[in-house]
N, C-alpha and C positions, 0 to 999 in steps of 0.2 A: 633464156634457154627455152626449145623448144620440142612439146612431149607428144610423145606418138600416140595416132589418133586410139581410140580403143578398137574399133573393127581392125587397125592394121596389128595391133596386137596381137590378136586373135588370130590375124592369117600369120604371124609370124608362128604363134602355137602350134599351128598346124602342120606350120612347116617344118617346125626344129621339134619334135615333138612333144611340145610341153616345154619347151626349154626358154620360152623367149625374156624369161626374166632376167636370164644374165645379158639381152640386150640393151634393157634398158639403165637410164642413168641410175645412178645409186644415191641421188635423191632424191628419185621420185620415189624409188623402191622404198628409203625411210620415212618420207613422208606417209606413206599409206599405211606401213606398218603402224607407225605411233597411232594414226587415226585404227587402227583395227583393237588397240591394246586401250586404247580409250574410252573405247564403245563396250568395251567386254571388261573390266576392269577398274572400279571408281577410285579417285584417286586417295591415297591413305588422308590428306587432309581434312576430305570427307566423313573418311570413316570418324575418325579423331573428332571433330565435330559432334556430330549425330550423339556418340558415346558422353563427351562433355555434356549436352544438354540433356541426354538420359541420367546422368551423373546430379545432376543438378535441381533436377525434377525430384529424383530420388530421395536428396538431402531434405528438399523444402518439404517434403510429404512427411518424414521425422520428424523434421522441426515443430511442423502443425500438431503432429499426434500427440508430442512432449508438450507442446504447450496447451494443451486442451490435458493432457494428465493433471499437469500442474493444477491450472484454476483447480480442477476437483480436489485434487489434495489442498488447496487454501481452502476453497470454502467448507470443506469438510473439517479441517481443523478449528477456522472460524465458529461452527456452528458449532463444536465440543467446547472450544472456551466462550463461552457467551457472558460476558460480566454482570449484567444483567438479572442472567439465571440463578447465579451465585453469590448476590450481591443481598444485603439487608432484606428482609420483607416486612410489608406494615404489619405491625402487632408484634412484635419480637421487643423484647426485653432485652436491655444492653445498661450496663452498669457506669460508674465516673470513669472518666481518662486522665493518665495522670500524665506529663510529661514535663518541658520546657520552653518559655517564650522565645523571643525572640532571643533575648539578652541572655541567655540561656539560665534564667532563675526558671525556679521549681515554679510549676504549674499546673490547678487540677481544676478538671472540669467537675463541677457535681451538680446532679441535676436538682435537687430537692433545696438545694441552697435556697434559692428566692421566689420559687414557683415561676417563672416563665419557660416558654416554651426554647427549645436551642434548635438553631440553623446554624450546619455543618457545613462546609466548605470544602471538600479535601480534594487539590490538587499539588501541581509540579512544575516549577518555572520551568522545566523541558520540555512541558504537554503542550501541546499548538493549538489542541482542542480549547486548554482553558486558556488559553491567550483570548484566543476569539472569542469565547465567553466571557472575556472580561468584564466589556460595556456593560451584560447583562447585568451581573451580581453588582457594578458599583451602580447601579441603578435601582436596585433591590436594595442596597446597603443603603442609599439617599432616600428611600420609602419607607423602610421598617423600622415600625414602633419599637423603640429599644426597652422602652417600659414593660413590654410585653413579651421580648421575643431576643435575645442572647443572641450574637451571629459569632463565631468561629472561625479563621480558616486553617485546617489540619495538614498537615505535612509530617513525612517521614522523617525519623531523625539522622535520617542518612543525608539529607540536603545539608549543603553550604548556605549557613547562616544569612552569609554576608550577599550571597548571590539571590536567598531568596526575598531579603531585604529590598536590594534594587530592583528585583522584580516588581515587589508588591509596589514597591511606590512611585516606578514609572505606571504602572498599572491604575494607582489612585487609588488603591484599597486603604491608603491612612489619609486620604483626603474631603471621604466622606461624609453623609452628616452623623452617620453613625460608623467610626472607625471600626475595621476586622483586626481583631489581634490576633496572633496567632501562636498554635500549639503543636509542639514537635513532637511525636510520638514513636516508641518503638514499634517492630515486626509484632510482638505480642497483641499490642494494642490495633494493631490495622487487621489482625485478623482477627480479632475478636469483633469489629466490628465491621467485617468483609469487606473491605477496602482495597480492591483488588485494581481500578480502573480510575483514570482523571482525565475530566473531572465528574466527580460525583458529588450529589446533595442530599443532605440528609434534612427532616424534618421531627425533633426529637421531643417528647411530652417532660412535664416538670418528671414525670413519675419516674421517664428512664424509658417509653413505649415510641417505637419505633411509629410516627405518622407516616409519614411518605416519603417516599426515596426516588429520585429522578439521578440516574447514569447515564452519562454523556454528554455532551454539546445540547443546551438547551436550542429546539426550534419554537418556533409562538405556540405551539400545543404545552406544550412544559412551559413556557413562560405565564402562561394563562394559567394554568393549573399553579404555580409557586403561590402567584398573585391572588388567587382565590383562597391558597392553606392560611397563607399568611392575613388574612383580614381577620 
């Protein structure tokens, strides 16, 4: 098909006064149209676009806010339970513990029995800390003078016996040169001697006086320090 020039356009306008649009074809006529609604009017897919990725900006800008809330409420919670803070201090006075061994006979720690000194032990075959801490203490347990120095390991009486059995003995803690037995103790007893976190180490005088207390996963700084209480 073929479309008239635009100067003859024009003279037809002139001619028919304005009118030469119903001369022409009626698809050139919609062609031009669409092009004039297209120039003047973006298409709704557009719009729908632009709004999704406003949409999505939007969310991601909340989601950052919320997660930056958060960290602050963990570490702010963090820094209120600090086990640490709340945990034995050197020079505190703590009395016997009475509980049950393994086999679940009666069982009591008492410190004035034979005058040596006691290393506590108190974890949880659930703790991951004291897994990894393991190597340490059978390493500790293969070095201390047992003539001199009592070793422990405490647990609450809420553990399963038999679970914390296979613990300790894929662990090595009855393979040592100096075996850990261990001592099941109630809530009473753990809080009386703020037993709140595992693993923790206690370092106790014949008298019953709290020497030094290390909380948490030993690193070489606490390693070093054990090794020096204990000589």
């Amino acid at each position: 098909m073929i479309f008239p020039d635009q100067k003859e356009v024009n003279k037809l306008d002139h001619l028919v006064g304005g009118r030469s649009s119903v001369l022409l074809p009626k698809a050139f006529r919609g062609n031009e149209m669409n092009k004039v609604l297209r120039s003047r009017f973006p298409s709704r897919s557009s719009w729908l676009t632009g709004l999704l990725i406003v949409g999505l900006i939007l969310v991601n800008l909340l989601l950052v806010r919320q997660n930056f809330a958060m960290r602050r409420e963990l570490t702010a919670r963090a820094d209120a339970v600090d086990p640490a803070a709340k945990s034995l201090k050197e020079g505190e006075l703590v009395t016997s513990l009475a509980g049950s061994d393994i086999n679940g006979r009666p069982y009591e720690l008492n410190y004035s029995k034979d005058g040596r000194k006691h290393l506590l032990f108190f974890f949880s075959p659930s703790c991951r800390y004291c897994v990894q801490q393991a190597p340490l203490w059978r390493d500790m347990l293969s070095r201390v003078d047992s003539s001199r120095i009592e070793v422990l390991g405490l647990l609450s009486d809420k553990e399963d016996k038999k679970a914390v059995f296979t613990h300790a003995d894929e662990l090595g803690y009855f393979k040592t040169r100096t075996p850990m037995p261990l001592l099941f103790v109630g809530n009473e007893s753990l809080a009386r001697y703020k037993l709140i976190a595992t693993p923790t180490t206690l370092l106790v005088s014949s008298a019953g006086n709290v020497e030094r207390v290390w909380v948490g996963k030993w690193d070489e700084n606490k390693m070093n320090e054990v090794a020096a209480a204990l000589k």
